[in-house]
Backbone and ligand atoms as CSV (ligand in chain L), in Angstrom:
chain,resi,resn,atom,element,x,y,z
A,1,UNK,N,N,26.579,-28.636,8.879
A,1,UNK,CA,C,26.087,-27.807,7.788
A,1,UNK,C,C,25.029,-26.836,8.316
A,2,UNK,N,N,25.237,-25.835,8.018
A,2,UNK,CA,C,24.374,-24.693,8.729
A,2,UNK,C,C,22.850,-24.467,7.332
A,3,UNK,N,N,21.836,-24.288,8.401
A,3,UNK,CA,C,20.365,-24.077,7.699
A,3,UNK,C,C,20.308,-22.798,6.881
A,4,UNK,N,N,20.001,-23.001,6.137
A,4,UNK,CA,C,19.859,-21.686,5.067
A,4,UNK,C,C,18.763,-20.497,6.038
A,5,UNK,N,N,18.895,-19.521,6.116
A,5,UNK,CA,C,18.395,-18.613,7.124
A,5,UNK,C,C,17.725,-17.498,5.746
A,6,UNK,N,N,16.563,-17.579,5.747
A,6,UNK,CA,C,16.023,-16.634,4.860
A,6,UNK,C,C,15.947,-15.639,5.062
A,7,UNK,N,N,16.122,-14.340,4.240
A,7,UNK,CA,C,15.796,-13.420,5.005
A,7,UNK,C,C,14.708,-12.873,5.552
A,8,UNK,N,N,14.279,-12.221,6.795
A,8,UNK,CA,C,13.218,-11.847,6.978
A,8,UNK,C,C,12.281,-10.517,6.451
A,9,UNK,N,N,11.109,-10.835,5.046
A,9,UNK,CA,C,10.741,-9.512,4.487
A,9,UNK,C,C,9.524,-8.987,5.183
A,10,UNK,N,N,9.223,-7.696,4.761
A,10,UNK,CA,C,8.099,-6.780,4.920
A,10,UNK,C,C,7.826,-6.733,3.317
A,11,UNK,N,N,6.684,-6.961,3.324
A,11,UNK,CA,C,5.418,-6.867,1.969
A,11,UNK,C,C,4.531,-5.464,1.807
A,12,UNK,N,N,4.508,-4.965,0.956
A,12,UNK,CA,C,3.101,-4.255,0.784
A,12,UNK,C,C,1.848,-5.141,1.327
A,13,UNK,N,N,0.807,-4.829,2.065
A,13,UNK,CA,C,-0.329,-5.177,2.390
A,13,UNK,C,C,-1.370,-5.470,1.626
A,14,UNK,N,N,-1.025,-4.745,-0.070
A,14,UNK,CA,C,-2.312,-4.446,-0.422
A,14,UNK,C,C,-1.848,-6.373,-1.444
A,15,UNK,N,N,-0.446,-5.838,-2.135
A,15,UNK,CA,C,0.049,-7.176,-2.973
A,15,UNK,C,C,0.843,-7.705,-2.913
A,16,UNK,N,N,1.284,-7.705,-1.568
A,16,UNK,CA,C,2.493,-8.289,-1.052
A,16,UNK,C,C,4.169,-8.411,-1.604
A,17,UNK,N,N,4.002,-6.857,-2.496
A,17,UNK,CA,C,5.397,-7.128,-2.704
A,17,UNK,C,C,6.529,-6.410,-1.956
A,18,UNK,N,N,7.761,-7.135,-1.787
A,18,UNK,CA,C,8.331,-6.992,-1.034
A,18,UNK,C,C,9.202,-5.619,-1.101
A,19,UNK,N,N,8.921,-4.846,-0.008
A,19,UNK,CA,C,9.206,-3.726,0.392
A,19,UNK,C,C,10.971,-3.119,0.974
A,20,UNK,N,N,10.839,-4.155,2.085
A,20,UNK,CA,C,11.813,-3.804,3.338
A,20,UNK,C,C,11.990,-5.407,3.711
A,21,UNK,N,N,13.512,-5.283,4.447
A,21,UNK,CA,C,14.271,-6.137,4.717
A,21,UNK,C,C,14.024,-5.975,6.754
A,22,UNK,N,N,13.555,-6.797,7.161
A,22,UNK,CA,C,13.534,-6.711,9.034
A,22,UNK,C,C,14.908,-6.180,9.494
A,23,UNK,N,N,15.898,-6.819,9.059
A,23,UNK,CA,C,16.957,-5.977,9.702
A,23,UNK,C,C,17.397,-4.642,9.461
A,24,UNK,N,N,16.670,-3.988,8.259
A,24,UNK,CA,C,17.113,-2.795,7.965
A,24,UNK,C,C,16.187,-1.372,8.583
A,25,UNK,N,N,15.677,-2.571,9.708
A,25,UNK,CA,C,14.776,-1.795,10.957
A,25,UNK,C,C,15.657,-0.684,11.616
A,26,UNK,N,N,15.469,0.604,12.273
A,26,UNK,CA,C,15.954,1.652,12.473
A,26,UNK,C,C,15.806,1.446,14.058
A,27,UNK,N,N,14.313,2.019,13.604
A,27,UNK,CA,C,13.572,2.354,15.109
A,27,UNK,C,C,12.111,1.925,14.685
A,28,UNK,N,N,11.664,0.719,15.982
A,28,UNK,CA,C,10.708,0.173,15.791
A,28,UNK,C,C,9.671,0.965,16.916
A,29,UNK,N,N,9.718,1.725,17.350
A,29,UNK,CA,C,8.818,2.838,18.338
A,29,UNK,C,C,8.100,4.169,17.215
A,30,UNK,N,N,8.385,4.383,16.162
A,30,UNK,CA,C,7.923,5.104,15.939
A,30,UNK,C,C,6.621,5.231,15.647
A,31,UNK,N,N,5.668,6.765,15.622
A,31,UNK,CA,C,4.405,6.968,15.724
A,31,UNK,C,C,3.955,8.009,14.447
A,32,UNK,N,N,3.551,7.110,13.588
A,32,UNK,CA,C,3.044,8.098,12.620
A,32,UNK,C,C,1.491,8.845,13.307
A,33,UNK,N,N,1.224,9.890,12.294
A,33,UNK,CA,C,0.004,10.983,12.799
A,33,UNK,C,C,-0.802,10.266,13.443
A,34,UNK,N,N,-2.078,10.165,14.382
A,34,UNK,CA,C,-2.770,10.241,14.819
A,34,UNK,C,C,-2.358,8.812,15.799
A,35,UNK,N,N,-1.411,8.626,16.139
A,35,UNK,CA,C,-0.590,7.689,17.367
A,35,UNK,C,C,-1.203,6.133,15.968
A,36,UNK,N,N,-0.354,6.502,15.179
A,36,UNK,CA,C,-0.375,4.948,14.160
A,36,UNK,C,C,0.803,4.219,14.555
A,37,UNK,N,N,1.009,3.155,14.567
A,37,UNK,CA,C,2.340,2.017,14.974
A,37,UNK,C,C,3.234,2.299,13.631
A,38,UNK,N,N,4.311,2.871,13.235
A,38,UNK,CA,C,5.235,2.744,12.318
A,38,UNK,C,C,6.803,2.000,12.189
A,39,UNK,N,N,7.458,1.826,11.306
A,39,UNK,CA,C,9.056,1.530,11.499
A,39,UNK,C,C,9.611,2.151,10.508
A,40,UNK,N,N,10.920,2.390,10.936
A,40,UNK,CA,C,11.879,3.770,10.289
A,40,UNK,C,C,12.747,2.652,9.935
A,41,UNK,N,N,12.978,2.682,8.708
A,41,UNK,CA,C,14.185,1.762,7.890
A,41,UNK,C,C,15.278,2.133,7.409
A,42,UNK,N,N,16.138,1.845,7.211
A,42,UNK,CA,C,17.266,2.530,6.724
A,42,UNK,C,C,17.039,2.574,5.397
A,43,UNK,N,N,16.818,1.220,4.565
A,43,UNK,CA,C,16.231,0.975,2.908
A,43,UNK,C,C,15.182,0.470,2.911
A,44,UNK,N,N,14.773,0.617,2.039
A,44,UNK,CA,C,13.308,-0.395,1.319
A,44,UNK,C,C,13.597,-0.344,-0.121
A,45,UNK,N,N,12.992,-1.416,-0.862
A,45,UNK,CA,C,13.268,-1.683,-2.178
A,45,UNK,C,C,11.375,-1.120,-2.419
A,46,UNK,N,N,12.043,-1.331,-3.730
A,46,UNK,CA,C,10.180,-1.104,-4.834
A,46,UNK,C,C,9.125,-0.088,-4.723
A,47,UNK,N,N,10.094,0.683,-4.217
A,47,UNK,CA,C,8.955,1.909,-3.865
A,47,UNK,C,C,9.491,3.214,-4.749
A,48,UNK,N,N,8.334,3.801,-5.111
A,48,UNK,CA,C,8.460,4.580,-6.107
A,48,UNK,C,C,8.463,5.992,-4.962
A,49,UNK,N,N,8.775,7.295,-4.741
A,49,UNK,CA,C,8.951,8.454,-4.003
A,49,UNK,C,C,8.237,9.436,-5.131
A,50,UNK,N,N,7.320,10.378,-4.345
A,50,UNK,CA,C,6.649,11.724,-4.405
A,50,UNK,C,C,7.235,12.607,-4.397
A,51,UNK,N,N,6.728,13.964,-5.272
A,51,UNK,CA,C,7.096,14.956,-4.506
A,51,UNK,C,C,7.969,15.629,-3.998
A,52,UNK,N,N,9.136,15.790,-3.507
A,52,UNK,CA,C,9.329,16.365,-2.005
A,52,UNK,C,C,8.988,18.327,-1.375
A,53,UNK,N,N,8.176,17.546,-0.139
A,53,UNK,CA,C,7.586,19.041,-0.008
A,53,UNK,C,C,8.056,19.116,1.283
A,54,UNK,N,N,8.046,20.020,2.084
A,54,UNK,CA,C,8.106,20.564,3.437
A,54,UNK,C,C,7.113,20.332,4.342
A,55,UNK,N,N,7.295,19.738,5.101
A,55,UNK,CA,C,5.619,18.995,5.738
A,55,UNK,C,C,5.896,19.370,7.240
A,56,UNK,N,N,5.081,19.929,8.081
A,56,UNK,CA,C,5.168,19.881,9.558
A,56,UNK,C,C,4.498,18.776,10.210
A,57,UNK,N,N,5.594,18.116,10.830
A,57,UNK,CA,C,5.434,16.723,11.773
A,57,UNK,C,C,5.330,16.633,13.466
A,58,UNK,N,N,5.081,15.739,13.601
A,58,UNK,CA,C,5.068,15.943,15.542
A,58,UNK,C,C,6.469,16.651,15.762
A,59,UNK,N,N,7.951,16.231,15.036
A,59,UNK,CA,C,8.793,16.502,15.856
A,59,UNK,C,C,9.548,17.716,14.878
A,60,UNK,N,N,8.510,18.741,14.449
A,60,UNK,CA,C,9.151,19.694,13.474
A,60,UNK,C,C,8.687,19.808,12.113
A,61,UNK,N,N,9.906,20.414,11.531
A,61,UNK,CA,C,8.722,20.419,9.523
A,61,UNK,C,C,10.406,19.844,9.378
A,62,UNK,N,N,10.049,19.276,8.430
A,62,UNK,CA,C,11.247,17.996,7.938
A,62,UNK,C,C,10.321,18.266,6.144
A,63,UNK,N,N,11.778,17.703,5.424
A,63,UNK,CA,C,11.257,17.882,3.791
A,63,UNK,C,C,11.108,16.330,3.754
A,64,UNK,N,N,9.973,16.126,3.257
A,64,UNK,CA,C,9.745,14.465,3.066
A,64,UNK,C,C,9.208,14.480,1.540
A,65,UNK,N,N,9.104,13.151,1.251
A,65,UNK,CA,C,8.256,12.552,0.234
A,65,UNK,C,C,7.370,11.115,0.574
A,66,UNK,N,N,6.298,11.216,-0.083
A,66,UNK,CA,C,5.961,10.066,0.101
A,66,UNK,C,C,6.256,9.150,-0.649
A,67,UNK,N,N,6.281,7.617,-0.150
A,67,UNK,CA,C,6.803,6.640,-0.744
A,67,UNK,C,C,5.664,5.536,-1.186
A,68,UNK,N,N,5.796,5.037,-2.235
A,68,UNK,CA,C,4.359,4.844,-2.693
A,68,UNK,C,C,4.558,2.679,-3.258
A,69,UNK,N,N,4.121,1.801,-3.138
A,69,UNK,CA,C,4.550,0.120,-3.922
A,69,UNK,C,C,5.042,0.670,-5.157
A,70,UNK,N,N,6.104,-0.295,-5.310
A,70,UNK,CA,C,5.733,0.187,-6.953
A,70,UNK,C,C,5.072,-0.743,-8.065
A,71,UNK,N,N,4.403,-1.836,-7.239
A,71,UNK,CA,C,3.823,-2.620,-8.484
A,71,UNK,C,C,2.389,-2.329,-7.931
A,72,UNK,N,N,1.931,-1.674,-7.005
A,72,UNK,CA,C,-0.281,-1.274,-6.898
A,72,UNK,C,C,-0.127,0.107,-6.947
A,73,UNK,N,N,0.908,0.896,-6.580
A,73,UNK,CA,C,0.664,2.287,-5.901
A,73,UNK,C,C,0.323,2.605,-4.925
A,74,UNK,N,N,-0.214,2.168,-4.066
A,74,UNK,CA,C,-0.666,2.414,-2.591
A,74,UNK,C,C,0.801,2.984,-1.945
A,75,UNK,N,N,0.147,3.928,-0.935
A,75,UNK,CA,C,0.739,5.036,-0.244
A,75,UNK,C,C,1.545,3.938,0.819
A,76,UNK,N,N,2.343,3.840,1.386
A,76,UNK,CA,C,2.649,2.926,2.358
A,76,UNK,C,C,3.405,3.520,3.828
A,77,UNK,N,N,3.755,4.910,3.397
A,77,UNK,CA,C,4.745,5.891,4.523
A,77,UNK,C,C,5.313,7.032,3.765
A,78,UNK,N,N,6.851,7.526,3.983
A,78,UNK,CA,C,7.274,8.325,3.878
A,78,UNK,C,C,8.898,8.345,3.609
A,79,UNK,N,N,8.992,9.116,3.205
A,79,UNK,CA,C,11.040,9.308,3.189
A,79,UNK,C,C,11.382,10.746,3.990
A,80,UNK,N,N,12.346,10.867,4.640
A,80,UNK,CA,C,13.104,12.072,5.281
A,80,UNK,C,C,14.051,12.422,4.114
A,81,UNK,N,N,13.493,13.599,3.195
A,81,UNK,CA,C,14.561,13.945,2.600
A,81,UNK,C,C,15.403,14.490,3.248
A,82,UNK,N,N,15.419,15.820,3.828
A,82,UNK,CA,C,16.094,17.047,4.519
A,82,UNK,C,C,15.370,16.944,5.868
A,83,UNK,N,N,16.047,16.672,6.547
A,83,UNK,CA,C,15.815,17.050,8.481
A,83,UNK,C,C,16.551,18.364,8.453
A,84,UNK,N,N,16.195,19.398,9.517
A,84,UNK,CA,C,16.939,20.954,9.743
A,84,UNK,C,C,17.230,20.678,10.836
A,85,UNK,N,N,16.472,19.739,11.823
A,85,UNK,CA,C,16.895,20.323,13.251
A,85,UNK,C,C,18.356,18.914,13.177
A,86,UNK,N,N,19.221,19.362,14.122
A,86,UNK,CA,C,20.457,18.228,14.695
A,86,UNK,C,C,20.159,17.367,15.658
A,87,UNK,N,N,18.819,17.268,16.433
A,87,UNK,CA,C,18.084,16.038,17.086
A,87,UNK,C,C,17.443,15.409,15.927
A,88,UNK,N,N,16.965,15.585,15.193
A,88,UNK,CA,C,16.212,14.952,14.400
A,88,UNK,C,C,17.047,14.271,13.356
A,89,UNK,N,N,18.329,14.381,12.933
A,89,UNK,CA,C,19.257,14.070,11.286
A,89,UNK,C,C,19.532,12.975,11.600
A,90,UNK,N,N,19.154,12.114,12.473
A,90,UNK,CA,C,19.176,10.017,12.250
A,90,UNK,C,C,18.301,10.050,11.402
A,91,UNK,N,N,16.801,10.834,11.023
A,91,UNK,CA,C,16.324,10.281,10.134
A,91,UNK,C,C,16.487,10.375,8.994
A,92,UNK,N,N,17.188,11.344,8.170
A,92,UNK,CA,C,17.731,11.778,7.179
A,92,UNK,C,C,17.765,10.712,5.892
A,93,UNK,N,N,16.923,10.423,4.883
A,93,UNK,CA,C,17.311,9.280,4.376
A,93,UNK,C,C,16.785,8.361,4.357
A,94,UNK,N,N,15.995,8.664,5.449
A,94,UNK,CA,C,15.474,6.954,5.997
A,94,UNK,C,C,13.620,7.227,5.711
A,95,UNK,N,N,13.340,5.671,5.717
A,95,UNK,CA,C,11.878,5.743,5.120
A,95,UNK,C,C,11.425,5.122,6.242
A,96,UNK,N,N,9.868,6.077,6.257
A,96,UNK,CA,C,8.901,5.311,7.809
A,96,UNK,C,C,7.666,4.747,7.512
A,97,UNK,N,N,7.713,3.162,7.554
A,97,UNK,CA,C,6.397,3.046,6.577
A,97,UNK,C,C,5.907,2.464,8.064
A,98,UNK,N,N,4.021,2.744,7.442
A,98,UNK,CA,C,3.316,2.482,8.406
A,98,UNK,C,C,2.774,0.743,8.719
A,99,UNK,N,N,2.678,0.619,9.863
A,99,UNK,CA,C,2.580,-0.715,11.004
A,99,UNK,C,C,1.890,-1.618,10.036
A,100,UNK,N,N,0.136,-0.852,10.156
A,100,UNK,CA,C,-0.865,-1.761,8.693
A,100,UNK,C,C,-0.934,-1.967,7.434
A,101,UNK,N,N,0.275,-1.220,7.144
A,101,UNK,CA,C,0.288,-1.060,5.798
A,101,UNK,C,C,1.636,-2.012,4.999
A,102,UNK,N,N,2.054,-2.724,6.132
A,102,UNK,CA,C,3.029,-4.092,5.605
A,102,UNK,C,C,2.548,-5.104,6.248
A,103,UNK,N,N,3.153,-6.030,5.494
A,103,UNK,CA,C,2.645,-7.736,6.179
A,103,UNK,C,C,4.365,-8.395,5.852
A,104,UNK,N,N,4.298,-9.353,7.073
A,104,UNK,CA,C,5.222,-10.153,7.304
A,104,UNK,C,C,5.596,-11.416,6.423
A,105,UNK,N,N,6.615,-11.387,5.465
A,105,UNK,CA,C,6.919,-12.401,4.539
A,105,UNK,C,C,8.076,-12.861,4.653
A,106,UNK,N,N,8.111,-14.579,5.012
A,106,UNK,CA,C,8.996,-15.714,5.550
A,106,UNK,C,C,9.219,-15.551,6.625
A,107,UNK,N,N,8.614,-15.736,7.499
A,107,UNK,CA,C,9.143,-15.429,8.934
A,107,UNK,C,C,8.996,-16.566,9.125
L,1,ZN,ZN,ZN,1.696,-3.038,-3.402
């Protein structure tokens, strides 16, 4: 009989609700502004989205929004609405929330 395998979550920091799924990890290298530790997800649940404006980033101006808990509000990262450049359109879609700003739930 095989062990029930939970899944592994990412929490909001501030109230721990659950955000992002570990496997729906992208790219775990990424560097938000000022060299912050981030991860690029494919989904995240419970997050409410900003905005979308045109923002210039390290790797270009990409149309983002920010992505916000949706049960405290706290800011937690970002979404790639529109990428322009064709190096950049993996992120398209995808949300990059920052390193300190999740905590590890059931691991
Ligand atoms: Zn929260």
């Amino acid at each position: 009989m095989a062990d029930v395998i939970l899944p592994r979550f990412y929490g909001c920091y501030n109230c721990r609700k659950h955000v992002a799924l570990h496997d729906d990890i992208v790219r775990k290298d990424f560097v938000a502004g000022h060299r912050r530790r981030a991860f690029l997800f494919c989904h995240v649940m419970n997050m409410v989205a900003g905005p979308k404006l045109n923002r210039r980033l390290l790797t270009g101006v990409h149309m983002v929004a920010d992505v916000h808990c949706s049960d405290c509000g706290e800011k937690l990262g970002w979404r790639y609405e529109k990428v322009y450049e064709d190096s950049q359109k993996y992120k398209q879609s995808k949300t990059v929330l920052e390193k300190f700003k999740i905590v590890k739930l059931n691991w």
